[in-house]
C-alpha positions in Angstrom: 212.9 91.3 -58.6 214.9 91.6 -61.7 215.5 93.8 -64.6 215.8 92.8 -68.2 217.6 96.0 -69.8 217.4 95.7 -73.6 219.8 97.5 -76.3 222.2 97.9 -79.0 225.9 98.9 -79.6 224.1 101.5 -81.7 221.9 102.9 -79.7 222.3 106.8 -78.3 219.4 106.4 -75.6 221.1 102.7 -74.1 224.5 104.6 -74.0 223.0 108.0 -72.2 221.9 104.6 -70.0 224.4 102.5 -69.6 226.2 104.7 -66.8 223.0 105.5 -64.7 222.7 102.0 -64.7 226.2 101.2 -63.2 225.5 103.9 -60.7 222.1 102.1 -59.6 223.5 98.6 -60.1 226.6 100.1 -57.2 223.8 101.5 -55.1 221.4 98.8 -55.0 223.7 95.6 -54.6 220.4 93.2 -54.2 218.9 94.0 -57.7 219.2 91.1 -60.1 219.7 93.2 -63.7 220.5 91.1 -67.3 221.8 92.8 -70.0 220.6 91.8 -74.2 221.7 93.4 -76.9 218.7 93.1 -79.6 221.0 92.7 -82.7 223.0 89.8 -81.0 220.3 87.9 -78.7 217.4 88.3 -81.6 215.4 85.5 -79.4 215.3 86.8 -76.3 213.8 90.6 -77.8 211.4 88.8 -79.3 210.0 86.7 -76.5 209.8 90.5 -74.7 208.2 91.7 -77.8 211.2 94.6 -78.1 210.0 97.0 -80.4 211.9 100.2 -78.9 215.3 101.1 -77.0 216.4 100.9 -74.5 213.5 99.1 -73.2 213.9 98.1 -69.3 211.4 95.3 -68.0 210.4 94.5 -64.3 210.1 90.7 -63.3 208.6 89.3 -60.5 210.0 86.7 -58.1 208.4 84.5 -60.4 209.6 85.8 -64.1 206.5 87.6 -64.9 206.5 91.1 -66.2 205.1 93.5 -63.9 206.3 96.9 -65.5 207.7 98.1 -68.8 209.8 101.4 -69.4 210.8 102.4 -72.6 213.7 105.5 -73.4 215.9 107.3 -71.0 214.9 107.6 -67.3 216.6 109.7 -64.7 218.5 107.9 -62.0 216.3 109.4 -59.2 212.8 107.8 -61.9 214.6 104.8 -62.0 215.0 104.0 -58.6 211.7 105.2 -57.6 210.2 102.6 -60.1 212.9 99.6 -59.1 211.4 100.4 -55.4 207.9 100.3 -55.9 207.9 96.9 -57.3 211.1 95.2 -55.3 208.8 93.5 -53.4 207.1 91.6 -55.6 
């Protein structure tokens, strides 16, 4: 599984984010993560259709989207989502 994070420089809710991330990026050694910034990587938001941030998106083993969250997640939320799909 891996995780697409999408945000901006100027963005409050990707930099309330950006440290829960490190923590669960540390915990978790085995999850793939990608970081865009939507100002700077204009092609890759729009393949993902970013409309909000941070937006966070869940790929498969085989690069399909299988879950989508959008704002600031709790560490404990986020983990409980990155577990229920790293299987797949």
């Amino acid at each position: 599984m891996k995780v697409l994070k999408f945000g901006a420089i100027w963005c409050s809710g990707c930099l309330v984010m950006k440290p829960i991330w490190k923590e669960i990026e540390e915990e978790l050694s085995w999850l793939q993560t990608e970081y865009y910034d939507v100002d700077e990587q204009k092609d890759v938001s729009k393949k993902y259709d970013i409309v909000d941030l941070p937006t966070f998106i869940f790929l498969d083993q085989d690069g399909n989207e299988i879950h989508r969250e959008i704002g600031e997640i709790g560490k404990e939320t986020m983990i409980e989502i990155i577990n229920m799909y790293k299987n797949r």
